[in-house]
C-alpha positions as CSV (number, residue, x, y, z in Angstrom):
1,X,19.6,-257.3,117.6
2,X,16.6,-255.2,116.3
3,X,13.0,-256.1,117.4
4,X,12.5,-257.0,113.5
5,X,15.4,-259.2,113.8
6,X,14.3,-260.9,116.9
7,X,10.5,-261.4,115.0
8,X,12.4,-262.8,112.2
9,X,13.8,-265.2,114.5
10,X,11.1,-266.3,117.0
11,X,9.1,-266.6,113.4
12,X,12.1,-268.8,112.4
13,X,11.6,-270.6,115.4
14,X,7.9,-271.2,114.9
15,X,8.6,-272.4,111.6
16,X,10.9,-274.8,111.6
17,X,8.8,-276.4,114.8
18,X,5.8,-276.3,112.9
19,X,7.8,-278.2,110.1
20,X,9.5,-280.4,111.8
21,X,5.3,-281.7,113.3
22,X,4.7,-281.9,110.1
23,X,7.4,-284.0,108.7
24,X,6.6,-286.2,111.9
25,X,3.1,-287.4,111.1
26,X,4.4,-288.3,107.3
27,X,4.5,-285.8,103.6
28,X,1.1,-285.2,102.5
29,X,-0.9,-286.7,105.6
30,X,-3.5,-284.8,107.1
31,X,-3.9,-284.6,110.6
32,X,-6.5,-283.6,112.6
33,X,-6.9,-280.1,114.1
34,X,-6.5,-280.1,117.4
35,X,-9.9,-279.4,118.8
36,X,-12.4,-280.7,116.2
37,X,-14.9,-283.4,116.9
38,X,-14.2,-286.6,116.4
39,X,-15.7,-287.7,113.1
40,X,-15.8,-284.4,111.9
41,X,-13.6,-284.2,108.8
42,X,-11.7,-280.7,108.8
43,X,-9.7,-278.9,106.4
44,X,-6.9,-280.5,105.2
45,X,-3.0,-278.0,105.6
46,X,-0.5,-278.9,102.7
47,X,3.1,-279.3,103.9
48,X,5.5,-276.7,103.6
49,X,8.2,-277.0,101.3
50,X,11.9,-278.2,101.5
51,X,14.4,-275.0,101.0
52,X,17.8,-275.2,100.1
53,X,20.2,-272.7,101.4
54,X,23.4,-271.9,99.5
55,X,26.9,-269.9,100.4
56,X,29.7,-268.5,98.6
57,X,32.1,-266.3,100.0
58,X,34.4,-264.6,97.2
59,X,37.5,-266.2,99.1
60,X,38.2,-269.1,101.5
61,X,41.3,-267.8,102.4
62,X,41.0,-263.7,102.4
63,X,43.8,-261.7,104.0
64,X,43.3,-259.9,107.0
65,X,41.6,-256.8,106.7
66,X,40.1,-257.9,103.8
67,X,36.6,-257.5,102.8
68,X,35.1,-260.5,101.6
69,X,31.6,-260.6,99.3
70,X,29.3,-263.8,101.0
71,X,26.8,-264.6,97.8
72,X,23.8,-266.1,99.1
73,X,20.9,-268.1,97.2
74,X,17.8,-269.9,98.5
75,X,15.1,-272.1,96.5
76,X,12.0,-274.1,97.5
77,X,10.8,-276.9,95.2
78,X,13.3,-275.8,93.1
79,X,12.4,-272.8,92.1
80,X,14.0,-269.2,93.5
81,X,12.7,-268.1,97.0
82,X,12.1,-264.0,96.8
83,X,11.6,-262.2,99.5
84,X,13.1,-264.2,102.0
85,X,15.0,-262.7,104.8
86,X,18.4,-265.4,105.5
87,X,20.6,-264.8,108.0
88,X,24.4,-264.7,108.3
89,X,26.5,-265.3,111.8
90,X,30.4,-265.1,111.7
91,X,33.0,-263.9,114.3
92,X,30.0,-263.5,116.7
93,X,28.2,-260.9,114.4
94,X,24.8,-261.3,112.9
95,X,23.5,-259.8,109.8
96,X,20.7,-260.0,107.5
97,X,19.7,-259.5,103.7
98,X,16.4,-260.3,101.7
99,X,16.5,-262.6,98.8
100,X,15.9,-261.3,95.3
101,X,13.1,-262.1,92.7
102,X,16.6,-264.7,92.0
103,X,16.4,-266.3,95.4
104,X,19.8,-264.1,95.8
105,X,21.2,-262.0,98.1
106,X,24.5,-260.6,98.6
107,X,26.9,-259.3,101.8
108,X,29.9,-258.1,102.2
109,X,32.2,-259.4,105.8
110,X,34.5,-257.1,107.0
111,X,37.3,-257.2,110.1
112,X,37.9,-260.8,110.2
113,X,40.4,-261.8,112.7
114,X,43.1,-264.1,111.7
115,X,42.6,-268.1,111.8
116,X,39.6,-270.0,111.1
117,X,36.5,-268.9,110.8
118,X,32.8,-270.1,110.0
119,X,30.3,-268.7,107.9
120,X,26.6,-270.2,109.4
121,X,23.7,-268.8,107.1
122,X,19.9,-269.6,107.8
123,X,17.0,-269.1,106.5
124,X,14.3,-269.7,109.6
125,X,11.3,-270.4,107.0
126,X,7.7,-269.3,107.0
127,X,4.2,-271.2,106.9
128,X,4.8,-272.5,103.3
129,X,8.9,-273.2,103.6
130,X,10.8,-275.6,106.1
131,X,14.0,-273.9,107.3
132,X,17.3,-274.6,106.6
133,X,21.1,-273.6,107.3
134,X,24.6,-274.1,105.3
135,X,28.0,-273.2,106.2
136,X,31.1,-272.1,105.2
137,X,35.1,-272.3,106.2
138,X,36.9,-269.1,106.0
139,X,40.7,-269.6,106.9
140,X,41.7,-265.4,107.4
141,X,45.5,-265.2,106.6
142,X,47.9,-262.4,107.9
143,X,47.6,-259.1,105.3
144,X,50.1,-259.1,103.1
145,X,52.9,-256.1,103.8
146,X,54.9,-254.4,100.9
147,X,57.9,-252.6,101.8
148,X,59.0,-249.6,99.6
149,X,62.7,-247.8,100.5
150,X,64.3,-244.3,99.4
151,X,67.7,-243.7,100.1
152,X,68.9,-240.3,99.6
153,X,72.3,-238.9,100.4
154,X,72.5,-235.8,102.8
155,X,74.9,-232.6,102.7
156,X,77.2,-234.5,105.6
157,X,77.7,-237.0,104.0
158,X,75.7,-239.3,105.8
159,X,72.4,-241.2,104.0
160,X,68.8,-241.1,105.3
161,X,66.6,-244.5,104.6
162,X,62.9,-243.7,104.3
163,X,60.8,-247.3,104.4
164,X,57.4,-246.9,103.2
165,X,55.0,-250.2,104.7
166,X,51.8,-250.6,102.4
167,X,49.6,-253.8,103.0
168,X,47.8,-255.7,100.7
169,X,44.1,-255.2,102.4
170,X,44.9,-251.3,103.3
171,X,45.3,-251.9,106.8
172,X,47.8,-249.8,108.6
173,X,51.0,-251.1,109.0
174,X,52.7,-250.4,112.5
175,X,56.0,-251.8,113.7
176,X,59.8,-251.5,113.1
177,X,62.6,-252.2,111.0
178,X,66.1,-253.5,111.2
179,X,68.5,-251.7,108.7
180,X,71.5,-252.9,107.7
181,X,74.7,-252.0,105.3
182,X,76.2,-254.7,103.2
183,X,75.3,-257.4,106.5
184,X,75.9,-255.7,109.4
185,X,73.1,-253.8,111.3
186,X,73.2,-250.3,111.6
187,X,70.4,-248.8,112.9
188,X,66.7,-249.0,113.7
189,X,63.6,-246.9,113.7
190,X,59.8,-247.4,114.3
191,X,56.9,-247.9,111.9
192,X,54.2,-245.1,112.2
193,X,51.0,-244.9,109.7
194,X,53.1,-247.0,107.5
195,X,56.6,-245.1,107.3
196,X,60.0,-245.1,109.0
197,X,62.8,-242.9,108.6
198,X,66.3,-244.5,109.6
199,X,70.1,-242.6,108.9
200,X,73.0,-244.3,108.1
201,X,76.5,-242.4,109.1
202,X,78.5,-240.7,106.3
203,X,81.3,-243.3,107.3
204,X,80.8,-245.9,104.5
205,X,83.8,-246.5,102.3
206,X,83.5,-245.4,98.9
207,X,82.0,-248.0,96.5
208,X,78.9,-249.4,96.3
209,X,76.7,-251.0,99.4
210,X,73.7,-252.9,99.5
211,X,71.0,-252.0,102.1
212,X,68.6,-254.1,103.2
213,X,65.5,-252.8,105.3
214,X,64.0,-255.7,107.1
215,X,60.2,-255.3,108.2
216,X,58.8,-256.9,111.8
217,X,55.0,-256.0,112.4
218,X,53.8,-255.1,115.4
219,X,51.5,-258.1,115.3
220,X,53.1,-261.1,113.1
221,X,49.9,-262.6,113.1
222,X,48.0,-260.1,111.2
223,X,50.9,-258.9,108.6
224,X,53.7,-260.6,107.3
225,X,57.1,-259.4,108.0
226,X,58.8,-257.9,104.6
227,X,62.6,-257.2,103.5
228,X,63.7,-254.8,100.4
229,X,67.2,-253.9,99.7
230,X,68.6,-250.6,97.5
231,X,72.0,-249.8,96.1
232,X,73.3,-246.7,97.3
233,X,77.0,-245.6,96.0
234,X,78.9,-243.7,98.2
235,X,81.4,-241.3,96.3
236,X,84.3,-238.7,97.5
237,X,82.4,-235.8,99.1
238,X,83.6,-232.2,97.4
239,X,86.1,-230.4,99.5
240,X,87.2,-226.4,99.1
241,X,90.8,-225.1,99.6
242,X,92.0,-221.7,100.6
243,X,95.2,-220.2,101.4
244,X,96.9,-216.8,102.5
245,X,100.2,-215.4,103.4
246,X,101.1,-215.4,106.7
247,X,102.1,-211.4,106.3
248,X,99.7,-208.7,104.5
249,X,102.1,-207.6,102.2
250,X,105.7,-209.4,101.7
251,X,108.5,-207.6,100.4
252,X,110.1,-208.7,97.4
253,X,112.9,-211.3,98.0
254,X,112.2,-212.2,101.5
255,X,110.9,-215.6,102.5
256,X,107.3,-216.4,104.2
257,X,104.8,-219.1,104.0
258,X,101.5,-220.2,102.4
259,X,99.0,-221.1,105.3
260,X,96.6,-223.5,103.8
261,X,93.4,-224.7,104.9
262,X,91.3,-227.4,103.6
263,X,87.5,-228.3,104.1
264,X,84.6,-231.1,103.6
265,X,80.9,-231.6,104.6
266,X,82.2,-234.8,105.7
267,X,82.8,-234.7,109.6
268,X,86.4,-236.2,110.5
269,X,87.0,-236.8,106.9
270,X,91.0,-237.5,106.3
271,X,91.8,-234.5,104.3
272,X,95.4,-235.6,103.9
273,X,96.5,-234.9,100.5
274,X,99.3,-232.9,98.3
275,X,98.9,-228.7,98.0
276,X,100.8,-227.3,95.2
277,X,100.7,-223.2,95.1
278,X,100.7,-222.1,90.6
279,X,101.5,-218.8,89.4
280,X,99.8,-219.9,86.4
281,X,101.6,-223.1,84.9
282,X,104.7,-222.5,87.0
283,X,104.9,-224.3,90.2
284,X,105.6,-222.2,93.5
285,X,105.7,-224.1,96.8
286,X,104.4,-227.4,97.2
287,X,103.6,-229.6,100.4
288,X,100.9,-231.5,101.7
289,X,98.0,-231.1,104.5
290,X,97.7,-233.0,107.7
291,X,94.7,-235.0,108.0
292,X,92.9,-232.2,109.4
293,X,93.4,-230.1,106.1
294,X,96.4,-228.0,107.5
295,X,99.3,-227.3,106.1
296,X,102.0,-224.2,106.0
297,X,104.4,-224.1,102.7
298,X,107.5,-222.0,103.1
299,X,108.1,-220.0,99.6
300,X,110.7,-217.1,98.7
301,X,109.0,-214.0,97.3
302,X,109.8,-213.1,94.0
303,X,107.1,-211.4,92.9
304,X,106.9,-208.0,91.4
305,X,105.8,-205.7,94.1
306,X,101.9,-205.0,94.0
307,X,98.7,-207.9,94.0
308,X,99.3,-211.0,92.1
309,X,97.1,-213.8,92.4
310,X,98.0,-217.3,92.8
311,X,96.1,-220.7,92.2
312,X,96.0,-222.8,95.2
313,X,95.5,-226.9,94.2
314,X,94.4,-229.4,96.4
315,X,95.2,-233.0,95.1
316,X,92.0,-234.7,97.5
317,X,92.5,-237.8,99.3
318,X,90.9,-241.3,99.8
319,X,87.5,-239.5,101.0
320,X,87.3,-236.3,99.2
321,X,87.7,-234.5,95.8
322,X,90.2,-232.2,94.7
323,X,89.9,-228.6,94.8
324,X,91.2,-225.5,93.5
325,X,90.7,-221.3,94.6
326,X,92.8,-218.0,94.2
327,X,94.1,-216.2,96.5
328,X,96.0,-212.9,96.3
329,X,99.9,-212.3,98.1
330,X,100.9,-208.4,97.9
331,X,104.0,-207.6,97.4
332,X,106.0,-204.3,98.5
333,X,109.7,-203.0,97.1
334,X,112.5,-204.4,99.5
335,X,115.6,-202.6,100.5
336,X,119.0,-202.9,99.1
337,X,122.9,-202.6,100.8
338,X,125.2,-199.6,98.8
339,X,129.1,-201.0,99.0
340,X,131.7,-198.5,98.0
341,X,135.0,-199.9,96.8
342,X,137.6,-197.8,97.0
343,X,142.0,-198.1,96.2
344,X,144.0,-198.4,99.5
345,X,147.5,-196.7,99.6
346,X,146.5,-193.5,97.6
347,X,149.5,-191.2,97.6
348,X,148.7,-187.7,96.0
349,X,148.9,-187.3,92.7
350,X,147.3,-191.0,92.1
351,X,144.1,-191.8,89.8
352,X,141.8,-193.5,91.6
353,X,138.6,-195.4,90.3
354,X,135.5,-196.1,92.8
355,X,133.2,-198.8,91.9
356,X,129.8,-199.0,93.7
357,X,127.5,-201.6,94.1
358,X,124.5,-201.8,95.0
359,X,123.3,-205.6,96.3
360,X,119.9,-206.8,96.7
361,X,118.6,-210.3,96.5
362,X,117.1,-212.7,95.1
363,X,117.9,-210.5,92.1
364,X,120.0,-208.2,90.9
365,X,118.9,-204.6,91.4
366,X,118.3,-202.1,88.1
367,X,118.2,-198.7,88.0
368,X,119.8,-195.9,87.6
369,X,122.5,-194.5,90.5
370,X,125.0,-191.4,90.5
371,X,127.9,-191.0,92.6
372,X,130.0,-188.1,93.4
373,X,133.9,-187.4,94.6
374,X,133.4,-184.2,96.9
375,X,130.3,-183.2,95.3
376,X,131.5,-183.6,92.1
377,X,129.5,-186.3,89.8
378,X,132.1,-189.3,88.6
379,X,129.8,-191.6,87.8
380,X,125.7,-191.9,86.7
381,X,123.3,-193.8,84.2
382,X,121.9,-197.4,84.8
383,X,124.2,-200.6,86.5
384,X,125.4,-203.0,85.0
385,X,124.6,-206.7,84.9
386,X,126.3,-207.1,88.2
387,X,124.3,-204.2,89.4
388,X,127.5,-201.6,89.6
389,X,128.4,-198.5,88.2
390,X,132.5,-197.0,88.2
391,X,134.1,-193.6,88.4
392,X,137.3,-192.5,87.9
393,X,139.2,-189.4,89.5
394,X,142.6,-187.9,88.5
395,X,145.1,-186.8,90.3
396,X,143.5,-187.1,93.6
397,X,145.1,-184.8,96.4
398,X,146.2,-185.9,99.9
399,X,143.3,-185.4,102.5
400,X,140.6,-186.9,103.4
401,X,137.9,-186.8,100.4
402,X,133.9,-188.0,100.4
403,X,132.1,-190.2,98.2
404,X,128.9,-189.9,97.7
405,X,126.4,-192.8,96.2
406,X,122.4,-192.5,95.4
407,X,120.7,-195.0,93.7
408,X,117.1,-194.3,92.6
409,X,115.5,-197.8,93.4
410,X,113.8,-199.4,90.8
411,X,110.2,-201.5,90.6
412,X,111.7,-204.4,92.9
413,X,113.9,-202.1,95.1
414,X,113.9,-198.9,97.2
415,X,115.9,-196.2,96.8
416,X,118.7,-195.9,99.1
417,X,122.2,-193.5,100.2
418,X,125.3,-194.1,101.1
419,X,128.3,-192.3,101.5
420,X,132.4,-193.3,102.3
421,X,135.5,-191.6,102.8
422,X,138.8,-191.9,100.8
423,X,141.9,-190.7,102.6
424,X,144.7,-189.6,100.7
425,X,148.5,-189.7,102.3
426,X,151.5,-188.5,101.4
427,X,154.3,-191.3,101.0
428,X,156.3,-192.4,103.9
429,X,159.6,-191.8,103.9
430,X,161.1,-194.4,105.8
431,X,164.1,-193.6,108.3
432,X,165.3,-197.4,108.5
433,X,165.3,-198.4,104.5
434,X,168.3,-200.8,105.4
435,X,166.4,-202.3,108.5
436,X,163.2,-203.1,105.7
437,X,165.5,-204.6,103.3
438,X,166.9,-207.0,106.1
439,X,163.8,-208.1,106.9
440,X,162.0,-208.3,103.6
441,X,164.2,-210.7,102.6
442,X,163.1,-213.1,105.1
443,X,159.6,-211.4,106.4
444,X,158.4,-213.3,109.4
445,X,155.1,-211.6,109.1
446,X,152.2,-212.7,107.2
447,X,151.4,-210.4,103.9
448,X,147.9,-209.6,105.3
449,X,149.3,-207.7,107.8
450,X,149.5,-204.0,108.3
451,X,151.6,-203.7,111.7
452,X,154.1,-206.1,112.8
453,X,155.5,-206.2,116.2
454,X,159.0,-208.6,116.9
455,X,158.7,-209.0,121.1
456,X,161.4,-210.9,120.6
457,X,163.8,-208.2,119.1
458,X,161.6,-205.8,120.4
459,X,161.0,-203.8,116.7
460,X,157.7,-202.7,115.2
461,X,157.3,-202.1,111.3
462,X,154.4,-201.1,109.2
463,X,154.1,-202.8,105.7
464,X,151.8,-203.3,102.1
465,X,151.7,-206.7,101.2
466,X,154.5,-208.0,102.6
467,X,156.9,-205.5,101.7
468,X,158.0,-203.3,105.1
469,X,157.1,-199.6,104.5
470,X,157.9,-198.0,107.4
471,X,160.6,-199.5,110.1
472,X,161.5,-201.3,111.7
473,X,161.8,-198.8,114.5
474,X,162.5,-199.7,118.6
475,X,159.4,-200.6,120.9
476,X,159.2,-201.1,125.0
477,X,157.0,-204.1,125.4
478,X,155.1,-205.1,128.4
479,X,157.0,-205.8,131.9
480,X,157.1,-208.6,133.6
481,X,153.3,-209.5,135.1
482,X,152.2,-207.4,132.0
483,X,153.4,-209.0,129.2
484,X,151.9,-208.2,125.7
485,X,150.1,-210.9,123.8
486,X,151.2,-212.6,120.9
487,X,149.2,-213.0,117.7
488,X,146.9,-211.6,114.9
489,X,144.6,-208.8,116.1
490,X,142.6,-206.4,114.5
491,X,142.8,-202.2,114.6
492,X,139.5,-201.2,116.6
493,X,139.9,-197.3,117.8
494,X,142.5,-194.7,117.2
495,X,142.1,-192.0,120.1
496,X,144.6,-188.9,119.1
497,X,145.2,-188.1,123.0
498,X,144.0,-191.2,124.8
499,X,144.4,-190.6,128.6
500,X,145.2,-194.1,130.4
501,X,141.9,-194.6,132.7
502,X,143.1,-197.8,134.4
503,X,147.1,-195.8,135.3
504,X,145.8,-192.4,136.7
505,X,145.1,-190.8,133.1
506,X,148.8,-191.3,132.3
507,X,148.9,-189.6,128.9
508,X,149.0,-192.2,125.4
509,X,149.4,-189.5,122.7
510,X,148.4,-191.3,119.2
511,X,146.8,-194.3,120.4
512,X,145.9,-197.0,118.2
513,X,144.2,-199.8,119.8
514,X,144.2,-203.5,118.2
515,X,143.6,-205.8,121.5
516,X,141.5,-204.6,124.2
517,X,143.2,-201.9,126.0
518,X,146.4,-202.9,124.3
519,X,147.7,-200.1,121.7
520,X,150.6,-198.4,119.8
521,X,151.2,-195.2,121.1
522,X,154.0,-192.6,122.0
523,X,155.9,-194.2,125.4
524,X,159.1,-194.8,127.0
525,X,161.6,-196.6,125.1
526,X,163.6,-197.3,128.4
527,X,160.8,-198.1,130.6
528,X,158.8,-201.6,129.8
529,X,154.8,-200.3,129.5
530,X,151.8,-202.5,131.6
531,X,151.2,-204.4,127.9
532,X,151.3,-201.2,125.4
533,X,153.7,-201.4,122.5
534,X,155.5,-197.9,122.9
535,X,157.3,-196.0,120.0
536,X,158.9,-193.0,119.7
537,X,156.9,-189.9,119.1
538,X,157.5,-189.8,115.5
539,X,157.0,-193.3,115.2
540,X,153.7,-193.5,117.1
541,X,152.6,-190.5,114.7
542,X,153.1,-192.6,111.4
543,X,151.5,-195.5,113.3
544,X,148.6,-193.5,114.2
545,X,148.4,-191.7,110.9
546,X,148.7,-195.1,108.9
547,X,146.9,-197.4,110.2
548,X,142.9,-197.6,110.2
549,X,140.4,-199.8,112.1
550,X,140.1,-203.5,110.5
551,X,143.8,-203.4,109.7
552,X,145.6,-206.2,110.9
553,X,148.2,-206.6,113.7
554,X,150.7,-209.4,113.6
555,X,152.6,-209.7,117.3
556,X,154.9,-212.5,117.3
557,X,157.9,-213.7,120.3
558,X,158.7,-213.4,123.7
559,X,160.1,-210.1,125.3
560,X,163.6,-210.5,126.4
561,X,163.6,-209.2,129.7
């Protein structure tokens, strides 16, 4: 307390003693002065006068932090007391303010704790005024907190809370607060000058929530504890899609596969959904990712070689959008097989007509392709729908005679060569003619065959569908320990003059070999062979110069011996 303070009050003091002497010896009675003789009359003191004090505070219930304006006013006899210094206590702090010419003053109380409180204002008077004293109840209430929220979603999917705590009376707000998501807590964060920043995970189903941010102050008794809520929506986050081949460049007709990838900002997000691959409006491949957005669609290639750019499409799935992107596939030209078909049985003299074909898939090839007997061109120009082309030669001549093929490719396909050989014979002249009728006219061997061998008779006979042509002639057969096989076997090898290399290169002139080592060729027709089929030298020459590898060997029976 200043000194001028501390005069004010020892004055105060003095003043209301000297008042309260007065009021004892009785209003308007004058007393002698201490001192005087007695007899002598002295000056007679006129009695101070009666002040009343006066306070209003602005509030009696202000919030904490508050200022509150304390209006003061003091008269004496009725009238305003200027001048006059009055005094205010509260909370245990003093303060002072001088009446006006009104008899006013005014002051303003700040920092009022919470709960009841007492306003005490005196005035301590002076010589001419008594002193007096009023109070006032002040009940302080806690500030009142306002709670402002901003949710905003975030790239991840997830959505941050920012809580914004203003009070009433301007007092900082500290504390924390409680969020929660449609009931059910979620997370938590402290209040710092008045703000709190709280996230909520991007794992919300879509649809609308309500959150609600629920305020606790640090100290209840000083602000009140506050809830807001917000809507936030939550929506299917975007996705992207790519795709590529699983080969740089796939030729034209093979099959590959689409390997497809698809994305979100979402973390774990189930990207499960159906991928369709568009060549404009016409649908490709189709199939459908894995929940990780993974998926590989097998397709068949039948593009035009060169870059031609596809439209992935990504149908999205409970959690994200769909999406679309291009992606480019190169394509290159393929291969393509050249088959040469050719007449069987050609004698000299014969016409024959060689059709080619040239085969390629998925489609048939174009494109022009010339072919040639002996160097001579029979055939050229473009194929035909079925991708062939046919020649014709006359007269052919007994020999062995080349065809040629060369097809120049076209956009899809690559060029390509091939080349065959058409053997000409002269006509057998069959020795046994009766023996063939005999046995035509109850053939026991299938009309696919070329060769037939009867074990059982022990004959041999080549024929054309059916029909014997040569033979039946005499065969040895394999001995006992070596018998030959029965059944239908295939011509593999002809060998001119085979040596034997399991029978100490025993000579086998005009071998023609149909199951493993086992073959027609020149032998003994006394002496049984170790499994051969043996024929007489001119025999085993018409075999040999007859038959050709993939013609079929009929061996049927049981050797008598």
């Amino acid at each position: 307390m200043t000194r001028q303070r501390s005069s004010s009050l020892a004055r105060f003091v003095l003043a209301t003693g000297l008042a309260a002497a007065l009021v004892a010896c009785g209003p308007g009675q004058a007393q002698p002065v201490a001192g005087s003789a007695a007899g002598v009359s002295a000056t007679s003191v006129s009695a101070p006068e009666k002040t009343v004090l006066s306070v209003e505070p602005a509030s009696s219930s202000p919030q904490f932090g508050a200022s509150v304006p304390v209006t003061l006013s003091l008269t004496a006899g009725g009238a305003p007391l200027s001048g006059a210094q009055v005094f205010l206590v509260v909370a245990g702090t003093t303060r002072s303010v001088t009446t006006d010419a009104k008899g006013q003053g005014s002051l303003t109380v700040e920092s009022l704790p919470v709960g009841k409180q007492s306003l005490k204002v005196s005035y301590p008077g002076d010589a001419g005024h008594l002193a007096s004293m009023e109070t006032a109840a002040l009940s302080v209430q806690a500030a009142t907190a306002t709670l402002k929220l901003t949710v905003t979603p975030t790239p991840t999917g997830a959505t941050t809370v920012l809580a914004e705590v203003s009070t009433s009376t301007g007092v900082a707000a500290t504390g924390s607060i409680d969020v929660s998501v449609d009931g059910t807590a979620v997370n938590a964060a402290p209040v710092t000058d008045g703000q709190a920043t709280a996230e909520i995970a991007g794992t919300l189903a879509i649809g609308e929530h309500t959150v609600a941010v629920n305020f606790v102050p640090g100290n209840v008794a000083e602000l009140t504890t506050t809830t807001a809520t917000a809507k936030i929506t939550v929506t299917k986050a975007g996705s992207a899609v790519s795709a590529t081949a699983d080969k740089d460049a796939v030729r034209y007709g093979d099959s590959s596969a689409f390997t497809i990838s698809v994305t979100s900002v979402i973390p774990g997000a189930d990207l499960t959904g159906a991928v369709t691959v568009l060549d404009g409006a016409t649908t490709v491949a189709e199939g459908a990712t894995d929940a990780a957005g993974h998926s590989s669609i097998s397709f068949l290639n039948r593009a035009d070689p060169g870059a031609k750019t596809y439209t992935i499409s990504y149908a999205g799935s409970a959690s994200v959008e769909p999406s679309r992107a291009d992606f480019v596939v190169n394509t290159t030209q393929t291969n393509v097989d050249i088959g040469i078909t050719k007449p069987s049985g050609l004698t000299p003299g014969s016409n024959a007509t060689i059709t080619v074909a040239i085969i390629g898939t998925p489609d048939k090839p174009t494109g022009v392709t010339t072919v040639t007997y002996d160097g001579t061109q029979i055939a050229g120009g473009a194929l035909d729908a079925d991708g062939k082309i046919s020649g014709a030669v006359a007269g052919v001549t007994e020999g062995s005679h080349t065809i040629a093929v060369t097809y120049a490719g076209d956009a899809r396909f690559e060029a390509n060569t091939a080349s065959s050989t058409l053997t000409v014979k002269a006509p057998i002249v069959n020795p046994n003619a009766d023996g063939a009728a005999g046995i035509n006219a109850g053939n026991p061997c299938p009309a696919s065959a070329s060769a037939c061998v009867d074990l059982s008779n022990q004959l041999a006979w080549l024929q054309s569908g059916g029909q014997v042509t040569y033979g039946p002639v005499a065969i040895t057969s394999g001995r006992a320990g070596h018998r030959t096989e029965a059944g239908t076997f295939t011509v593999f090898w002809l060998d001119k003059n085979h040596k034997s290399t399991l029978f100490n290169d025993a000579p086998m002139p005009n071998s023609v070999f149909f199951d493993g080592g086992i073959a027609f060729h020149q032998g003994s027709l006394s002496v049984q062979s170790h499994g051969c089929v043996h024929l007489s030298g001119s025999a085993s020459l018409t075999f040999f110069t007859t038959l050709s590898v993939g013609d079929q060997v009929y061996v049927f029976g049981a050797a008598p011996y």
